[in-house]
Structure formats: structure tokens, C-alpha cells
C-alpha positions in Angstrom: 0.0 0.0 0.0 2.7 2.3 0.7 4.3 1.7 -2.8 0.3 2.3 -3.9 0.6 5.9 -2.7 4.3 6.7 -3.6 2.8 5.9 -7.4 0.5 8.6 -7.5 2.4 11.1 -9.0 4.1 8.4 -11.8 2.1 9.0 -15.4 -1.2 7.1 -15.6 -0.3 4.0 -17.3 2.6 3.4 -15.1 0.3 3.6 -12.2 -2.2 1.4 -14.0 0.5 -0.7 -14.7 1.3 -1.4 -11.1 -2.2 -1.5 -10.0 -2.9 -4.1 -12.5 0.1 -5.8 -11.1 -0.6 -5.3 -7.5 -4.1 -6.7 -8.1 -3.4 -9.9 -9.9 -3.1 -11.8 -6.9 -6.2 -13.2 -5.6 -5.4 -11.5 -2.2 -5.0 -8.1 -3.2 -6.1 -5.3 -0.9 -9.0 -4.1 -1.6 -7.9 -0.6 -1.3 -5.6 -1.5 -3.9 -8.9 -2.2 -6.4 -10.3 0.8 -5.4 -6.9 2.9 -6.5 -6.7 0.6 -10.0 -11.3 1.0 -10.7 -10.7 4.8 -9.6 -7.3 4.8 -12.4 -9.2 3.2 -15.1 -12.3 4.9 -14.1 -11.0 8.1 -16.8 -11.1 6.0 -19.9 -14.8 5.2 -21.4 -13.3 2.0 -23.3 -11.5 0.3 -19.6 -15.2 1.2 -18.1 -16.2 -2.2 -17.4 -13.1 -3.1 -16.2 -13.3 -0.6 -13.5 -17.1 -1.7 -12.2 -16.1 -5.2 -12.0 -12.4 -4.2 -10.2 -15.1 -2.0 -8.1 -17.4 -4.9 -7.5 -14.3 -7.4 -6.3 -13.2 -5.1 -3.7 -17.2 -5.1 -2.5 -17.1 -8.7 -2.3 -13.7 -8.4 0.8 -14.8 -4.8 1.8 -18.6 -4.2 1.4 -18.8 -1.4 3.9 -16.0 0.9 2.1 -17.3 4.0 1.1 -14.6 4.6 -1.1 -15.8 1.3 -3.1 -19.3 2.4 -3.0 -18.6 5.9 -3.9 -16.9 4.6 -6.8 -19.3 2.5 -7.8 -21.8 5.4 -7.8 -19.4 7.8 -10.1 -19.9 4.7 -12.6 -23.2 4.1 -12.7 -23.9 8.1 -12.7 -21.6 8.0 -16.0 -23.9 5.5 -17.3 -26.9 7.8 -17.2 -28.4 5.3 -14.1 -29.1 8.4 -12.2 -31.3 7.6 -9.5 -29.4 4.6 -8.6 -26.5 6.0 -8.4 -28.2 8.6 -6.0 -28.9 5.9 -3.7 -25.3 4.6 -3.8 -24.1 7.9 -2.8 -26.6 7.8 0.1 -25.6 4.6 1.0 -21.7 5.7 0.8 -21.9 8.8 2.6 -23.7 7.0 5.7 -21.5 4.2 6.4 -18.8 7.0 7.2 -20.8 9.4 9.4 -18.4 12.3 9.3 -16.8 12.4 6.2 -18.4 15.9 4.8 -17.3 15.4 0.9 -19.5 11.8 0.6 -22.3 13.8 2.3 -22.0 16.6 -0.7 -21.6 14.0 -3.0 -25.0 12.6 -1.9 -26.0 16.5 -2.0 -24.9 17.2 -5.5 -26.9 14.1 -7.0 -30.1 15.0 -5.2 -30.1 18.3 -6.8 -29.3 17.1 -10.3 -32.2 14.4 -9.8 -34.5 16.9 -8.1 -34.1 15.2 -4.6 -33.3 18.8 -3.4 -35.9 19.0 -0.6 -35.3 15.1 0.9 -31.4 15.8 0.9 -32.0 19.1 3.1 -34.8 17.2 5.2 -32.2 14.9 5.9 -29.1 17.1 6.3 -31.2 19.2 8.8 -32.3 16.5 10.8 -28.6 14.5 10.6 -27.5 18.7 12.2 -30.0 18.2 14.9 -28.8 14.8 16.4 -25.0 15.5 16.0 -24.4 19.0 15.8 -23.4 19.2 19.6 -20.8 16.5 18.4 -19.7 18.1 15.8 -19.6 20.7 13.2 -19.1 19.2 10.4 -23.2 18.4 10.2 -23.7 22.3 10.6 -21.0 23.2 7.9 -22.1 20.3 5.5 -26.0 21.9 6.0 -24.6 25.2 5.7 -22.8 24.6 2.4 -26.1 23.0 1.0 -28.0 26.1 2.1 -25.5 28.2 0.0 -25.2 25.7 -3.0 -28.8 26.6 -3.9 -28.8 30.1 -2.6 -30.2 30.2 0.5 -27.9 32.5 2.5 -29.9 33.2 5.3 -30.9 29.8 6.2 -26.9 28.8 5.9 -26.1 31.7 8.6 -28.9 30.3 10.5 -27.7 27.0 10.8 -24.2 28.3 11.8 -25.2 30.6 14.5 -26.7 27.8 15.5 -24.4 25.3 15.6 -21.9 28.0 17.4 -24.8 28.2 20.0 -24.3 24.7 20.6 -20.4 24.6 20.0 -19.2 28.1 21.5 -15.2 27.2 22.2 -15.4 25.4 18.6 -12.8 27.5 17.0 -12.4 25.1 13.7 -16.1 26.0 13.7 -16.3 29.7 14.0 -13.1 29.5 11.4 -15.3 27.2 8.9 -18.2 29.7 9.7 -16.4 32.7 8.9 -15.3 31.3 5.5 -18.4 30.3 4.5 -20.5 33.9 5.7 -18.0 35.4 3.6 -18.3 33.4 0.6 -22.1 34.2 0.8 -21.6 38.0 0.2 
């Protein structure tokens, strides 16, 4: 795995090369299949490749949202929309505080028109774990300001600094985002 992440800077079909490589043995890491499905994922004509290489690291790590995530971006390529909505919903939650899976999610929802369940569900997701932690405030904030709704994303941070007062990452987070709303 270590050589896996040195390889990231070497031209693509050197890295594909060693994934390939890497992955030939039946034992491979499945982090290792993610790497070489996310590699090929860039070329339409290795597409299949990559959702099968996807679907083998499922099979030893089913709960890795990297996997599922990746398996989302293909079927979204492949105009299977609304499933790969639900993938990305799936991905985000088996990782509870990993923002970018949650915007993911977010992202697809608005280009399916989902809009409205997304933010029901990012606002209620804020209300059980924003005393726990920002992120759920700054991930509900963001969506608030993604389809222009600044007041309601300075709500939900004065909010969540209500509940979090000696959260400095917060009130940093917060002040980035109030001034990228104007």
C-alpha cells in the first residue's frame, strides 16, 4: 500500500500498470482495487473493467465507502441516475463524518431533483449531531449556500456555534463560508 501511494504522482499508465500488477493476486487489498477501478475509471473503453475491479473489492470490503462511492461515479456516467443517487446515500452513511460523501450525496439530489429530501435529511442529521460536531452544521450550511439560501446557511451556523461556543475550527469554517455568501 505504501508503494500504492508513492505511485500517485508516476504517469497514468505506469500507475495502471502497477495496480494491474498489484491486483493480480487473488489476495489483493481491496484498497488497492479501489486505487486501479478509480485509475481506469477516466477511460470510457477500460469502463467495465473498472465496475467489475469495483465490485471485487465489494465482495472483501462491502462497507468501504470509497468502493461504493466509486461505484456510484460509474453508474452516474452510465446515465443510471437515480441509482447512483442511492449509492451515494448509502456511501456517505457508512462513514458518518466524512463531509465530501455527504456533498456528493447532496450534489446528485439536486441534479435528480431530490433537493428538498437531501436538506430534510441534512437538517435533521444537524440536529442529532451538531453538539458532536460541526461538520453536520458546515455540511448543512454549504447545501444552504449551494442553492442560494444564505440566510438559512447563517442560520444553521449561528446555531451550531450556540451549541459549540469554544469550537474554533467552527467559527473559522463559519467565517469562511459567511464570507463566501456576500
Amino acid at each position: 500500500l505504501r508503494l500504492s501511494a508513492c505511485m500517485c504522482d508516476a504517469p497514468r499508465a505506469e500507475r495502471i500498470g502497477f495496480l494491474e500488477h498489484a491486483c493480480s493476486n487473488k489476495d489483493a487489498d481491496p484498497a488497492l482495487l479501489i486505487a486501479l477501478a478509480r485509475a481506469l475509471h477516466g477511460d470510457a473503453r477500460l469502463r467495465d473493467t473498472a465496475q467489475r475491479t469495483l465490485e471485487r473489492a465489494l465482495r472483501y470490503r462491502g462497507m468501504d465507502s470509497g468502493a461504493v462511492q466509486g461505484l456510484a461515479d460509474a453508474l452516474w456516467e452510465q446515465g443510471n441516475l437515480d441509482e447512483a443517487c442511492e449509492y451515494y446515500r448509502f456511501a456517505a452513511n457508512l462513514e458518518g463524518f466524512r463531509e465530501h460523501l455527504f456533498q456528493a450525496w447532496f450534489t446528485a439530489c439536486r441534479l435528480t431533483r431530490r433537493t428538498p429530501e437531501a436538506l430534510d435529511y441534512l437538517t435533521a442529521r444537524f440536529e442529532r449531531f451538531g453538539a458532536r460536531s460541526e461538520q453536520p452544521a458546515l455540511t448543512l450550511a454549504w447545501a444552504h449556500k449551494e442553492i442560494e439560501q444564505p440566510e438559512r446557511a447563517q442560520a444553521v451556523l449561528d446555531a451550531a456555534i450556540k451549541l459549540r461556543p469554544a469550537d474554533g475550527y467552527l467559527r473559522l469554517r463559519a467565517a469562511a463560508l459567511l464570507a463566501s455568501l456576500g
